[in-house]
C-alpha positions in Angstrom: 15.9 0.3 -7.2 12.8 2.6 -8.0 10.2 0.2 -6.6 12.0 0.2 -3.3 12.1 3.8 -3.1 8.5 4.3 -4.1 7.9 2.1 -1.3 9.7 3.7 1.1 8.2 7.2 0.5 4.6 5.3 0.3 5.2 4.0 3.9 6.4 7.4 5.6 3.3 9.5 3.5 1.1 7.2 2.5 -1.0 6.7 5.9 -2.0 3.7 5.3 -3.9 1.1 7.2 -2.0 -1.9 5.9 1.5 -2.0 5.8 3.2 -1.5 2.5 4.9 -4.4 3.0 1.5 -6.7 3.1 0.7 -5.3 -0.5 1.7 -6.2 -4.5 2.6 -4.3 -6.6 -0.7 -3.8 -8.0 -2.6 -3.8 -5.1 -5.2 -1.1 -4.6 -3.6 1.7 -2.5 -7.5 3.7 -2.3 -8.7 0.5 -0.6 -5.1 -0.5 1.6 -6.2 3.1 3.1 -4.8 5.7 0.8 -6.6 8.9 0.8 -6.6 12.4 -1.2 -5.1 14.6 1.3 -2.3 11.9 1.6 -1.8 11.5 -2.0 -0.4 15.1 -2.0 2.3 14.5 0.6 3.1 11.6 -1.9 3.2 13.3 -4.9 5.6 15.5 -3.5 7.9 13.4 -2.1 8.2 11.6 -5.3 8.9 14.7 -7.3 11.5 15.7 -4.9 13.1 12.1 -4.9 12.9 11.8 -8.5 13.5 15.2 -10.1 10.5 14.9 -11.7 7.3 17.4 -12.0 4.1 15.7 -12.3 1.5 17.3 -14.8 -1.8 18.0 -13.8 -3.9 16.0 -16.2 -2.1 12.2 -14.3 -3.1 14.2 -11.3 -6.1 11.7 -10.9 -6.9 8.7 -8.9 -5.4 6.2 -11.6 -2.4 8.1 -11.6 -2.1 6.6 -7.4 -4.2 3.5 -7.6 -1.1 1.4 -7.1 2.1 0.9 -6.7 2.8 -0.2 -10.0 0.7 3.2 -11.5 2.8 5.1 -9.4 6.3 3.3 -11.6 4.6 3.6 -15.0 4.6 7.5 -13.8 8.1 7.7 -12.6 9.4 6.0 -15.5 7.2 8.1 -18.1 8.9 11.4 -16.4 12.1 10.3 -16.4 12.6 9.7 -19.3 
């Protein structure tokens, strides 16, 4: 399932200083730890996992604020 992938790619790039598995779905990632530099490492780990290319203008903060953001984008793509 997507979420579980997301997940697994947020743990191994994400640094973040709470475990993904102490956060919801729409818990803020900024705030669980979740920084710029590391939100590139995630961005391309989900393109690569999900064939997908992510357009510069949901190349924002919004785009990452969550897990959930981070579905609505997969799903948008792969469509």
């Amino acid at each position: 399932m997507v979420v579980e992938k997301v997940r697994e790619i947020l743990e191994k790039t994400g640094r973040l200083s709470t475990p993904v598995a102490d956060l919801q779905n729409d818990s803020d990632l900024y705030n669980a730890g979740l920084t710029s530099l590391a939100t590139v490492g995630l961005m391309l780990a989900l393109e690569d996992e999900f064939d997908i290319e992510i357009p510069d203008n949901l190349l924002g903060r919004k785009t990452f604020a969550s897990i959930q953001s981070i579905l609505d984008v997969v799903a948008q793509l792969k469509k």
